[in-house]
C-alpha positions as a Markdown table, in Angstrom:
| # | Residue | x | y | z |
|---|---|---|---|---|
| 1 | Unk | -23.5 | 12.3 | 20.0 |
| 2 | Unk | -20.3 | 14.1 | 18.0 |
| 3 | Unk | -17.6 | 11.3 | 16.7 |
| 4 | Unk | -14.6 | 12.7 | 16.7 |
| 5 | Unk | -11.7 | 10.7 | 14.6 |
| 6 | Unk | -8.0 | 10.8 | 15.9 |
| 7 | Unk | -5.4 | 8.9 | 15.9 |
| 8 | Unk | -5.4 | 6.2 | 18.6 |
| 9 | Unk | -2.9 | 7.1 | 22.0 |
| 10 | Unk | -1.7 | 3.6 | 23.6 |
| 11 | Unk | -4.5 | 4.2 | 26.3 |
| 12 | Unk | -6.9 | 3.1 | 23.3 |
| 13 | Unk | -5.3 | -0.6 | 23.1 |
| 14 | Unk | -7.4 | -2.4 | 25.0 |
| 15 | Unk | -10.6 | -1.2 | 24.0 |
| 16 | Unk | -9.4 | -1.5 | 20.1 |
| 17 | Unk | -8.3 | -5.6 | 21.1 |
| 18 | Unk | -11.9 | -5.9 | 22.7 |
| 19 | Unk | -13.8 | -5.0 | 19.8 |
| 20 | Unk | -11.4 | -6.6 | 17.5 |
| 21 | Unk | -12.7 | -10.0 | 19.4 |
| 22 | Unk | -16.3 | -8.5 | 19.6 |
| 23 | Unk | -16.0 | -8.3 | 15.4 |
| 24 | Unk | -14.4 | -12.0 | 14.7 |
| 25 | Unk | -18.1 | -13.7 | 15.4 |
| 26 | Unk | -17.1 | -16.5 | 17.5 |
| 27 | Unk | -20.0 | -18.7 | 18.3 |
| 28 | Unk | -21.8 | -17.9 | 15.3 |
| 29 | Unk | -22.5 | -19.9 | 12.2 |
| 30 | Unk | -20.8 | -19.3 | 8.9 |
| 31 | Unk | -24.2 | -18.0 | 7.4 |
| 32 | Unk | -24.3 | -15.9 | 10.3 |
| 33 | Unk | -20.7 | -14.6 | 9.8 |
| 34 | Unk | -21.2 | -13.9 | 6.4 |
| 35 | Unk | -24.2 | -11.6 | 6.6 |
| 36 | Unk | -22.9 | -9.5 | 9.6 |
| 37 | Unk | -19.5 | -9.7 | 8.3 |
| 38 | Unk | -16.5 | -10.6 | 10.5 |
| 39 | Unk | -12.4 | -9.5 | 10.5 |
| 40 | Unk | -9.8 | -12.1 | 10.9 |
| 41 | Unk | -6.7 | -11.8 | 12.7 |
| 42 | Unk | -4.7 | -11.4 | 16.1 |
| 43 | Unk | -3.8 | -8.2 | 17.3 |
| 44 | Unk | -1.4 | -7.9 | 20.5 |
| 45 | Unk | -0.3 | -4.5 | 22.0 |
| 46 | Unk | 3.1 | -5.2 | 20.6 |
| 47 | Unk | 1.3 | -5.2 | 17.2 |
| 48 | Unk | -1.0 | -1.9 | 18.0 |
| 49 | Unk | 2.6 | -0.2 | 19.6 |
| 50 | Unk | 4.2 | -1.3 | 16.0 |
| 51 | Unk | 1.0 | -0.3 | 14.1 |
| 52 | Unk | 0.6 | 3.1 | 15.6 |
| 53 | Unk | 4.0 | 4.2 | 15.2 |
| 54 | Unk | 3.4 | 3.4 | 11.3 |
| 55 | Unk | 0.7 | 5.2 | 9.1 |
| 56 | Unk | -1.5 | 5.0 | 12.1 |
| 57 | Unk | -4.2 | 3.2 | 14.1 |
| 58 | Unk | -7.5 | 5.8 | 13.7 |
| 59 | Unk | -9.9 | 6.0 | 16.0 |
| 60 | Unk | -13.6 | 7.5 | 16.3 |
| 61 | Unk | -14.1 | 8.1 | 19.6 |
| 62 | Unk | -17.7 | 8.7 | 20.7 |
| 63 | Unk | -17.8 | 10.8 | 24.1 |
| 64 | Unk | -14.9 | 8.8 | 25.1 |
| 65 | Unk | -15.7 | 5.4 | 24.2 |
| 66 | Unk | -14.6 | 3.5 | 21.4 |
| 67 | Unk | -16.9 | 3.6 | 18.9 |
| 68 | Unk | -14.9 | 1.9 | 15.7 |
| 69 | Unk | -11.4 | 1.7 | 14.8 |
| 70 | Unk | -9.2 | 1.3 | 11.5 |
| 71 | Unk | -5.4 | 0.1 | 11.2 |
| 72 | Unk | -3.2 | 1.4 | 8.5 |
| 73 | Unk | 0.1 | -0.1 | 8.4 |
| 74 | Unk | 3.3 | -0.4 | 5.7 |
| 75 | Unk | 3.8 | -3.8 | 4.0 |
| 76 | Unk | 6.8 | -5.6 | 4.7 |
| 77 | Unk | 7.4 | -7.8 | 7.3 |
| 78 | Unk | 4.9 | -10.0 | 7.1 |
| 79 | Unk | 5.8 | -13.6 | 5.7 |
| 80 | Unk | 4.3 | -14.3 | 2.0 |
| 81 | Unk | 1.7 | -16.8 | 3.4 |
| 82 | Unk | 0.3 | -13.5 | 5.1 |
| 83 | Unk | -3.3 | -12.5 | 3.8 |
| 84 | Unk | -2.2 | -9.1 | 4.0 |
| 85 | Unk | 1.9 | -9.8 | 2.1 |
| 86 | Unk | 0.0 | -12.1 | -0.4 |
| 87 | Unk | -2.4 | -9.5 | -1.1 |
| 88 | Unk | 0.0 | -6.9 | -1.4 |
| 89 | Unk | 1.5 | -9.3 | -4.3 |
| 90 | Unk | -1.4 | -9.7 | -6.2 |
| 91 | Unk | -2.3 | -6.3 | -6.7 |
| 92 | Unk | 1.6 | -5.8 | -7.9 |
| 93 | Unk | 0.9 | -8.5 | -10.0 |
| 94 | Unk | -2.2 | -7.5 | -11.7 |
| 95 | Unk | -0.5 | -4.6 | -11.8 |
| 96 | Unk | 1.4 | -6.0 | -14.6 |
| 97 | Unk | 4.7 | -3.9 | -14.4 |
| 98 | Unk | 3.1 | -0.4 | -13.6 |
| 99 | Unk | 4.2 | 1.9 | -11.0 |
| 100 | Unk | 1.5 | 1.6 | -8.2 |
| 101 | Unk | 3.5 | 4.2 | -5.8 |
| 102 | Unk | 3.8 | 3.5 | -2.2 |
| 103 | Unk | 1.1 | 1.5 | -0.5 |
| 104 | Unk | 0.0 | 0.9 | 2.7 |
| 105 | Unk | -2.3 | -1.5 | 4.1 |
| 106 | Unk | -5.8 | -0.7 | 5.0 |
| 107 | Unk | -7.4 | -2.9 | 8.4 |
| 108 | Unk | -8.3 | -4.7 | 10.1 |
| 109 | Unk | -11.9 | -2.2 | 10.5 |
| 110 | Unk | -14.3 | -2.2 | 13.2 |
| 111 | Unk | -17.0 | -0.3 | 14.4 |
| 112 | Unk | -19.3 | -1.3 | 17.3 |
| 113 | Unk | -22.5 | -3.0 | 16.6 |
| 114 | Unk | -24.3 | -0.1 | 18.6 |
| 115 | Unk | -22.7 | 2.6 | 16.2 |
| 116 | Unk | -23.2 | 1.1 | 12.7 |
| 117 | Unk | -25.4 | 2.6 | 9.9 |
| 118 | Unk | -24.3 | 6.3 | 11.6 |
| 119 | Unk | -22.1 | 7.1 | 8.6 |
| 120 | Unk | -18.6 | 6.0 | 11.0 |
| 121 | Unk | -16.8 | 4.1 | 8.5 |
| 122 | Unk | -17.0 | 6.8 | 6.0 |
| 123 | Unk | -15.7 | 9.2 | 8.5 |
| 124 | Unk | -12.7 | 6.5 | 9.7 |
| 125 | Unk | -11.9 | 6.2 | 5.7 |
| 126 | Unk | -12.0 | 10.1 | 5.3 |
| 127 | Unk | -10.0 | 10.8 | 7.9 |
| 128 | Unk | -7.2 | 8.2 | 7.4 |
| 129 | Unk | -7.6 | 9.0 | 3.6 |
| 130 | Unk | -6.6 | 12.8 | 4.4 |
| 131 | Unk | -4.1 | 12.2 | 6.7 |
| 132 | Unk | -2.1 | 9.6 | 4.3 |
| 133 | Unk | -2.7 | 11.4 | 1.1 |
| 134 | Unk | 0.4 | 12.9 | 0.9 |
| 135 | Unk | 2.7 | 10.0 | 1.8 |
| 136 | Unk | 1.3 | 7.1 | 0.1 |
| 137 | Unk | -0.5 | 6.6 | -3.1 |
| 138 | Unk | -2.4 | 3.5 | -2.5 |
| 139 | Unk | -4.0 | 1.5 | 0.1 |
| 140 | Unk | -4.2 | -2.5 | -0.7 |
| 141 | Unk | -7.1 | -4.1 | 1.5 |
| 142 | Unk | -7.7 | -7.9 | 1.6 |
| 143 | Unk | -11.5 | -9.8 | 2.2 |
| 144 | Unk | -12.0 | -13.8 | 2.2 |
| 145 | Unk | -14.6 | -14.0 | -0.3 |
| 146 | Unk | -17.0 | -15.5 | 2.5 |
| 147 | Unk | -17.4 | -12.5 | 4.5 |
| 148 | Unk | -20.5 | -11.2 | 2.2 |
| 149 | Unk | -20.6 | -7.9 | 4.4 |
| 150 | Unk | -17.2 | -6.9 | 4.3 |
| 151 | Unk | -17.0 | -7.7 | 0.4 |
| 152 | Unk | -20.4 | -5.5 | 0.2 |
| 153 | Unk | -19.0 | -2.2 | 2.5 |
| 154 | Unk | -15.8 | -2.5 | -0.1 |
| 155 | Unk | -17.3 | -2.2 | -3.0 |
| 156 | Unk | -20.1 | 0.0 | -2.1 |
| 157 | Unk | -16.9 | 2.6 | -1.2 |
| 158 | Unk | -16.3 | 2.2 | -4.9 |
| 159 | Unk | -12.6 | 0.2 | -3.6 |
| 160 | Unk | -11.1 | -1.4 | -6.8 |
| 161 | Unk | -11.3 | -4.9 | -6.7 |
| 162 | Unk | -7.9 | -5.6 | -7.9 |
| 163 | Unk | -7.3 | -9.7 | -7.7 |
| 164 | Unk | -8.1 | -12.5 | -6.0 |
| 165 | Unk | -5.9 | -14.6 | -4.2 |
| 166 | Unk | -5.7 | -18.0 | -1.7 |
| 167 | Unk | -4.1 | -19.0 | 1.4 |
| 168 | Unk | -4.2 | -21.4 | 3.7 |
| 169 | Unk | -7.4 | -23.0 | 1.7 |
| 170 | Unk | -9.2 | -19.8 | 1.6 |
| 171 | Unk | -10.1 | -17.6 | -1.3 |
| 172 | Unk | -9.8 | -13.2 | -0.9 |
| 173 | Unk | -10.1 | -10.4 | -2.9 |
| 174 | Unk | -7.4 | -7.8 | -3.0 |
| 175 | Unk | -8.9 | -4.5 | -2.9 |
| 176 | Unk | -7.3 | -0.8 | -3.4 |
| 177 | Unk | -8.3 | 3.0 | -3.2 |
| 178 | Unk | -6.3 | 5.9 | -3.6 |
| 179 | Unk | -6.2 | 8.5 | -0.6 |
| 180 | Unk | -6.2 | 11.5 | -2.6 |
| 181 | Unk | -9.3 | 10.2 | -4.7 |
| 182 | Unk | -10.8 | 9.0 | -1.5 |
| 183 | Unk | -10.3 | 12.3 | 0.6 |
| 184 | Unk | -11.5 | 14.4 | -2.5 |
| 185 | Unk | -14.6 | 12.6 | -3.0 |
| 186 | Unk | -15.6 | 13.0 | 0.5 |
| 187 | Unk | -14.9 | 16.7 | 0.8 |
């Protein structure tokens, strides 16, 4: 089956929410979380409306049905206990005065448990990757150091692993890629 990667229309919200709560791994154990990896997070239709109107919610659609989803989004507005403002610190300040460009946020991810290990996340990242390129020069990405599976995908993209971070009692790593780098490696 072709998966075609768009941006998402609002008719996509409530599919994107559903397997945003598929993905969290309620009811299983931390161990359990860990290894099959989990995001974090609420996500409203307010929120997806907001997000979508930004750099973009993508989408790979699979013959109509969702088949994996990833939110871009611009910092700011988020409070500094935030992972994702607190992360966006971090990497500013392991940047250590530099000129990091304009960032955006990358996730939360998903991709449904029947459409893993097909090659979809590189295909989400490629496509958001191409289409931001030109208007943003970074993408800052945050994982709790407990999700084993999430800290595995980001480094096996080759994502810089820029700082590390707590809130709220829990420990992440801030993680970047460039767009351009990204979309060019991919071509």
């Amino acid at each position: 089956m072709a998966i075609n990667v768009r941006r998402s229309r609002p008719e996509d919200h409530a599919s994107i929410l559903a397997l945003m709560d598929e993905a969290r791994g309620a009811g299983l154990s931390d161990e359990e979380r860990a290894r099959r990896g989990f995001v974090q997070g609420q996500l409203t239709e307010d929120l997806l409306a907001r997000f979508q109107d930004g750099p973009g919610i993508f989408v790979a659609d699979a013959g109509g049905e969702l088949a994996g989803f990833a939110i871009t989004s611009e910092p700011g507005g988020l409070p500094p206990q935030h992972p994702a403002a607190a992360a966006v610190a971090a990497v500013t300040k392991a940047a250590d005065g530099r000129d990091l460009g304009r960032l955006f946020l990358y996730g939360p991810v998903a991709v449904d448990a029947r459409f893993q290990g097909r090659g979809l996340l590189t295909q989400l990242l490629t496509a958001l990757s191409r289409a931001l390129k030109d208007g943003f020069d970074l993408a800052v990405a945050f994982v709790e150091l407990a999700n084993e599976r999430s800290l595995a995908v980001h480094r096996h993209y080759g994502m810089t692993e820029a700082a590390h971070f707590e809130v709220g009692g829990r420990t992440y790593a801030a993680f970047t890629f460039a767009p351009t780098a990204f979309a060019q490696a991919r071509s």
